[in-house]
N, C-alpha and C positions, 0 to 999 in steps of 0.2 A: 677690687678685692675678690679673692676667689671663698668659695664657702666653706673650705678648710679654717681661712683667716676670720671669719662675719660669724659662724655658727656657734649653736648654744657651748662644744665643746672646743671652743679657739684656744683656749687655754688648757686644756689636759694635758699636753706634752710638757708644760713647762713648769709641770710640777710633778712631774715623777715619784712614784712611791711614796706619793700625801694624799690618801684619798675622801679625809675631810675636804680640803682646802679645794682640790679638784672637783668635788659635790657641790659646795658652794659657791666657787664659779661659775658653773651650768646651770644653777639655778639663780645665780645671779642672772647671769646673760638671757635667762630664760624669763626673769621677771622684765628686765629692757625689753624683748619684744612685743610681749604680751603689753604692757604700760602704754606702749606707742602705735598699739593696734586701733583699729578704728572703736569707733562708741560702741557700738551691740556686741563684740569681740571683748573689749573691756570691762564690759559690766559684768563681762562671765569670768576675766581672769580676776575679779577681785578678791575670793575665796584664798587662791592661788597667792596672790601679793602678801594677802594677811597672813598666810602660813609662814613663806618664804621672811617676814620680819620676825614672826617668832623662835621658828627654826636653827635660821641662818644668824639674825642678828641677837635676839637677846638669847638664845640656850648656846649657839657657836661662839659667837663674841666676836662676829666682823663684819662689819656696821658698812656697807657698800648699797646705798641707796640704788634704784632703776631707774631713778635720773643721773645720777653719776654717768661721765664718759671719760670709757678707759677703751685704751687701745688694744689688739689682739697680743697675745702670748703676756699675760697680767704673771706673775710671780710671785705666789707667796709663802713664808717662810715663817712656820708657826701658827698663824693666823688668831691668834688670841689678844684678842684687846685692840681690833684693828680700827680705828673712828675717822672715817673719808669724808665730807661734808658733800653735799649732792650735786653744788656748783663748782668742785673741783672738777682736773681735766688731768687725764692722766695719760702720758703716749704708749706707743708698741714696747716690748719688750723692757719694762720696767719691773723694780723689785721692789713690794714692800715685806717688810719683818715685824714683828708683833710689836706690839706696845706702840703703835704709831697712829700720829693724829694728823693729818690733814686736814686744818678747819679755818674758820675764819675768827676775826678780834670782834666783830659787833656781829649781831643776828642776823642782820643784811646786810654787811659787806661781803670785799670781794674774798674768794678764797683760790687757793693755791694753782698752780698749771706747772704738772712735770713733765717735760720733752721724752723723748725717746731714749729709753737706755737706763733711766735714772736707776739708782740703786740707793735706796734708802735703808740705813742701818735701823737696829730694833731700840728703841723707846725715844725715838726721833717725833718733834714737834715740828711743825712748819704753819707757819699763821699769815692770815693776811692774802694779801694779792703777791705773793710772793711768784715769778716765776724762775723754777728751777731749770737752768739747759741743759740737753743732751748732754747725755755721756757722763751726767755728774755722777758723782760719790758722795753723801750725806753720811759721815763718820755718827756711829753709836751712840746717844743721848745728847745730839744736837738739836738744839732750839733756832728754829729758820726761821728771819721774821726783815730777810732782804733777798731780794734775787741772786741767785746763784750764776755763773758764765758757763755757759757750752763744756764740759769736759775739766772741770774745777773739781778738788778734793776742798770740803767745806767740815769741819769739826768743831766743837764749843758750844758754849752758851753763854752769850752769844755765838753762834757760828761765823767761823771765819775762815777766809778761803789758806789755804793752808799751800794749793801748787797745783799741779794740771794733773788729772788722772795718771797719766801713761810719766810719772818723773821717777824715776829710781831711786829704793830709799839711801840714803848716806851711808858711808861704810858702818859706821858704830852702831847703828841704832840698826841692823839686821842681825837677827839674833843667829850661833853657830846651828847647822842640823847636825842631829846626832849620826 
């Protein structure tokens, strides 16, 4: 990985003209380094950690732990009400939208792993050891509580896979442009 992709700002390009969300990216990623610094480097970022929970998580409202691991170009869309559990796994260039919870069903179970690409709609749940594959689509106020396939459009609640990303919608159900 080059340090375009690794650095505190990995994510600022892929959130354009949001510059909440872009702030608290970098100071996410900036709290990952610091957490995983040696002992005597850590005891000094803990000031730094305690701000970055208040700041970031409870006055912004998007709950991205520095044990969390997410892949470069993170995307986020609103970022209000965002709840990632800290043993989720999140790949490259994934989307989340507000209102979304990545967590687990018991205190110490397992919690979710989205592949690369994923694009999660806004007030979307996903619980469990669920993993999400690449290239999915997670349709707007879906409840994920089974692994999703590589490149599947998943919607409901229950969610259910619905066809493959890339399928064309039906003639009737594409609406005329004006």
């Amino acid at each position: 990985m080059t340090p375009a992709t690794t650095g505190v700002f990995q994510d600022w390009r892929a959130n354009p003209r949001n510059p909440k969300v872009q702030l608290s990216l970098a100071a996410f990623r900036l709290a990952q380094r610091l957490a995983a610094a040696p002992r005597p480097v850590f005891v000094l970022a803990v000031p730094y950690l305690v701000l970055y929970r208040v700041v970031v998580e409870w006055i912004l409202g998007i709950e991205l732990h520095w044990k969390l691991r997410v892949g470069p170009r993170l995307r986020v869309y609103h970022g209000q009400a965002l709840v990632v559990n800290p043993r989720s796994v999140i790949g490259a260039d994934c989307i989340l939208r507000h209102c979304t919870t990545l967590g687990t069903k018991e205190d110490d179970g397992p919690a979710p792993v989205l592949g690369d690409g994923v694009d999660v709609g806004a007030h979307v749940v996903i619980l469990g050891g669920v993993r999400v594959g690449e290239g999915a689509v997670i349709g707007a106020g879906s409840v994920v509580t089974r692994d999703v396939p590589a490149g599947a459009v998943v919607a409901g609640n229950p969610a259910e896979v619905l066809g493959p990303r890339t399928a064309a919608l039906p003639e009737e159900s594409r609406s005329p442009r004006p």
